[in-house]
C-alpha positions, 0 to 999 in steps of 0.5 A: 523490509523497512529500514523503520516503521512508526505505528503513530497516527499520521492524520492522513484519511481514515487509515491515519493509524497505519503510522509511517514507514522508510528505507533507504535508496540506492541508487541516490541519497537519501531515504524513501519515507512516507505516511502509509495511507489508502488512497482513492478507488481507482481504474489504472488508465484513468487515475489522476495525473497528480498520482501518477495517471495520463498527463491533461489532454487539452487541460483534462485529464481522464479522471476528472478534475474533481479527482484531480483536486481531491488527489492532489489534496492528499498527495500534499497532506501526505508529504505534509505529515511525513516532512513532519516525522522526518524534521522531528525523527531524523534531524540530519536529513532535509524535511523537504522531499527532493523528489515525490512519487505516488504509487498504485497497489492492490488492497485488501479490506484489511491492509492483510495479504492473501495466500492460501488454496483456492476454496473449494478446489481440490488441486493444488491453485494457490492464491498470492496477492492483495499486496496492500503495497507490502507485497515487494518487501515481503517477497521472499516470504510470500513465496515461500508460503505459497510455494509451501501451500502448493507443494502440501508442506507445512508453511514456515507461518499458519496460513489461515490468518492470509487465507481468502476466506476471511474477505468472502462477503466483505466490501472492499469498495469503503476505506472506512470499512479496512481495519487493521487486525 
């Protein structure tokens, strides 16, 4: 879980609202903080360098060097706004990241999880996903709501605000179209 959450607009991209989250690192000091943001639909193999894709073959890389600028362009405002959080909210640590790292992630339209019976089976398949890059930290509770579902026992949270039903139709190629609920 996040050690702390700021729901503060943090100017990045249309999903600025999704405020900032933190937690610490183990393994070296410090803290992982970053301004929550959607990035670019994109295919694995083929993201941009700069966001953790291939390295330049040649000076080119896969995604094409208007991809790479236009990634590049939010990687530096997302470590722009969150220095700024960091300089303003916590003031014994260096605002100036030691290290950046971008991460890739499935996403719902609406940033939610999806865990639920499958629709119109009449078996036990249960659904668990579209993380939305909250799904490592909310494991534990994931499974056991999917585990509840699938076993036909009441779930520890009402699973039709998770269920898949509610994204049926809706276009999960257009950020603009995520909104938070």
């Amino acid at each position: 879980m996040p050690v702390f959450i700021f729901q503060t607009d943090n100017g990045v991209g249309e999903m600025s609202g999704m405020g900032y989250y933190g937690l610490p690192i183990i393994d070296v000091p410090g803290i992982k903080a970053s301004a929550h943001y959607c990035g670019p639909r994109v295919a694995p193999d083929a993201r941009p360098a700069c966001a953790g894709g291939p390295p330049a073959v040649c000076g080119a890389t896969l995604a094409g060097s208007k991809a790479e600028a236009e990634a590049a362009d939010r990687i530096r405002a997302v470590v722009d706004s969150t220095s700024r959080l960091v300089g303003a909210n916590f003031p014994h640590l260096e605002k100036t990241p030691f290290e950046t790292q971008s991460c890739m992630y499935t996403s719902t339209p609406d940033h939610d999880f999806i865990i639920g019976r499958v629709p119109g089976l009449r078996s036990r398949v249960v659904l668990a996903g579209g993380g939305s890059g909250h799904a490592f930290k909310m494991g534990p509770a994931i499974g056991e709501m999917a585990a509840a579902a699938a076993m036909g026992w009441e779930p520890p949270l009402p699973l039709q605000p998770f269920g898949i039903e509610r994204l049926l139709g809706a276009s999960m190629l257009d950020e603009k179209q995520a909104g938070r609920r």
